[in-house]
N, C-alpha and C positions, 0 to 999 in steps of 0.2 A: 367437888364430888365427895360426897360422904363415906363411898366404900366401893373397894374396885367392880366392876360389871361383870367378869369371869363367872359362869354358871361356876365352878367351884366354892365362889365366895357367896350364893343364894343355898338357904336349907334345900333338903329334900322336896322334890313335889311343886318350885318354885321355878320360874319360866320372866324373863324381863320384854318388856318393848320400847320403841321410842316413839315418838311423835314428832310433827312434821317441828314443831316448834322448838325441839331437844329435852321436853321432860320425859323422863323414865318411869314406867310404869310397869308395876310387877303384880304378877296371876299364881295366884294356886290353881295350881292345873288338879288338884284334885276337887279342891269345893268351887274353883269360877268364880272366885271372889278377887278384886282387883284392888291394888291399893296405890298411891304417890310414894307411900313409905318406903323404904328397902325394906326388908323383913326382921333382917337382923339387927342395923342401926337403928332404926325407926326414924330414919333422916331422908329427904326428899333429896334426887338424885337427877344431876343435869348432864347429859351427855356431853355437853362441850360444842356441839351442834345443830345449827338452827336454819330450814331452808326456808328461804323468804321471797315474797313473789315477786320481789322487783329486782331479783339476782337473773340475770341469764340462765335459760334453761342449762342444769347438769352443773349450777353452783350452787355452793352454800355457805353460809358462814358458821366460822368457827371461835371460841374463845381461850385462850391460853387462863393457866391456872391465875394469873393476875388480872384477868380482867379483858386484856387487848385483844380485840375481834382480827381476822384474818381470813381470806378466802379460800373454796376448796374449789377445784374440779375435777 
């Protein structure tokens, strides 16, 4: 992950989301313009979280900072 997800760590005016597949995506909530970047690194940012359709409903899988998948429920 390129830079913590904490709204403290997004400038002003800056709002994140996730996707079912765990990439992070961030909005200027003033102009509605939507970016992969983080704002401030300019590095694309993975939540660590990816829900896949062949997991049991109400799981997902997860990946530690080295790589090894792991399940959630």
């Amino acid at each position: 992950m390129a830079a913590p997800l904490g709204r403290d760590n997004l400038p002003d005016h800056w709002s994140y989301g996730v996707c079912k597949d765990g990439r992070v995506f961030f909005v200027n909530d003033e102009t509605l313009n939507t970016t992969w970047l983080h704002p401030r690194t300019g590095e694309p940012v993975n939540s660590g979280h990816m829900i896949r359709s062949d997991l049991p409903r109400g799981w997902e899988e997860g990946f530690t900072d080295e790589g090894a998948s792991y399940f959630i429920k």
